[in-house]
N, C-alpha and C positions, 0 to 999 in steps of 0.2 A: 504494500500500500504506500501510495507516495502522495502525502504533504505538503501545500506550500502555505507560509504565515506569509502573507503580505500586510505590511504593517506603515506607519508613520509614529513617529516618537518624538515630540517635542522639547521631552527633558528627560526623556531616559524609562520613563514607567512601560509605556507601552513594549517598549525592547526589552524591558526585564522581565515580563508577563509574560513576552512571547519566546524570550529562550527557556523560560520552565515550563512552557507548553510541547517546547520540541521537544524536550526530555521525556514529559509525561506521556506524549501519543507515540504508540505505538510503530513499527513500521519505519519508511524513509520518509524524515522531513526535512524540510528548506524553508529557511529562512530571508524572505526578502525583503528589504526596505523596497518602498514606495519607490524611490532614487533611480533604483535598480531593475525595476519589472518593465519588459519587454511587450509589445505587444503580441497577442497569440498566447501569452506562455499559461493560462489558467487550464488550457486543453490539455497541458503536459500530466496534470496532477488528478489525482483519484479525487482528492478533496482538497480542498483551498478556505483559507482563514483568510478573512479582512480585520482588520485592525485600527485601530485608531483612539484619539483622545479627545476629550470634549474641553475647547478653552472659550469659559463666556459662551455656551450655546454653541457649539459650533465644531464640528470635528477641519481635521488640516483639509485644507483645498484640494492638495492632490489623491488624498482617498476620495473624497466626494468625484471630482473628474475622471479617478481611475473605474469607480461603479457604473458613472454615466455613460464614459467611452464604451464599457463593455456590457451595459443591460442584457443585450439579446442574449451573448454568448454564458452569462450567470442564466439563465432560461433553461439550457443543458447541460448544466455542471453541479456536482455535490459543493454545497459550501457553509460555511459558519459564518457569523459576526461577533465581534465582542468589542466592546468601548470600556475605558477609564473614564469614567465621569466621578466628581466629588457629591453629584446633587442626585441620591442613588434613586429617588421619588421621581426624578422628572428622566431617567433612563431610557425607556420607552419614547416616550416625544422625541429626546434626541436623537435616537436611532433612528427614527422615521424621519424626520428631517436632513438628517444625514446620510443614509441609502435611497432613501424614497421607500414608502408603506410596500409596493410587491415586493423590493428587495428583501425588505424585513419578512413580510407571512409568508416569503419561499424558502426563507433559509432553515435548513434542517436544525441547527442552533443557534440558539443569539445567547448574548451576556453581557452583564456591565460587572465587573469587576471592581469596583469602586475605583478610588482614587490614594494618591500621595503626593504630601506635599512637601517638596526640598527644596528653600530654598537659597540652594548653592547649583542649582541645575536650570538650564535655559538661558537665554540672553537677560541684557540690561532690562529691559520692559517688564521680561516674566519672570524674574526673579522680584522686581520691587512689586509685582503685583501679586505673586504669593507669599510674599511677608505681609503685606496687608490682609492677605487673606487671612493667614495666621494670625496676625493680633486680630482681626475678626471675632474668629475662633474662637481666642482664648479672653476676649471680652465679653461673648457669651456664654461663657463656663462650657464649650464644647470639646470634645476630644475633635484633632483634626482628622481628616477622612483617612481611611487605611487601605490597603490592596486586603482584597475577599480570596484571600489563599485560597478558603475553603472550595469556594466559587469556581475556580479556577482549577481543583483535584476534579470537581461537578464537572465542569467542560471536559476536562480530557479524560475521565473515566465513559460517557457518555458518546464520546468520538470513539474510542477503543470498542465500545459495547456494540456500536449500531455498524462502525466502517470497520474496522479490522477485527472479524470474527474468525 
């Protein structure tokens, strides 16, 4: 069985998600940055992950143009979704804003895996904008958002079960 995570990663979480996703699924998998993906190449693979992160509403540009370039061909293809969103209640909306609603009720799994917030990762902008987040946070007595390990055993136990029997 052969794997591809196609991903985008703004400050690192998404790429940390998706190298313990290739560990955890069974089989050959590959890991692509967004950067990196060729056109055609979703045909190559048994199953294919999209990836991405949610900043302010909104996943990177180049995942949202890499689904829309390829609609038809996500139509004949096994695939996943999963996003890093920190607002795990508004997950849903995001992702449908972000693939577009068929993408989302045809993919055999979705997830949002919550969020992390570091900020010593991403540029000048996203780093003074999750320090703000953070005193946010901790001005509302809140714990900041965390990656859903668990979440994430959930997806790749569930790829193993249905794709690699």
């Amino acid at each position: 069985m052969k794997t591809a995570i196609i991903y985008a990663s703004k400050t690192g979480t998404t790429k940390k998600v998706a190298e313990a996703l290739a560990e955890k699924i069974k089989g050959e998998v590959k890991l692509l940055p967004i950067a990196n993906v060729k056109p055609g190449c979703l045909l190559r693979y048994d199953f294919v992950i999209i990836a991405g992160s949610i900043h302010y509403g909104r996943i990177q540009s180049e995942i949202k143009s890499f689904v829309n370039k390829n609609r038809a061909t996500f139509r004949g293809i096994l695939y996943g979704l999963y996003i890093m969103c920190m607002f795990e209640d508004e997950c849903e909306e995001y992702m449908k804003k972000s693939f577009g609603e068929d993408i989302v009720e045809n993919a055999m799994i979705r997830a949002c895996f919550g969020g992390e917030v570091n900020p010593n990762e991403g540029n000048f902008v996203t780093k003074k904008l999750i320090k703000a987040n953070l005193k946010k946070f901790e001005e509302e007595g809140k714990e900041p958002p965390s990656i859903r390990w668990e979440r994430v055993d959930e997806f790749a136990d569930e790829i193993n079960n249905r794709i690699n029997k």
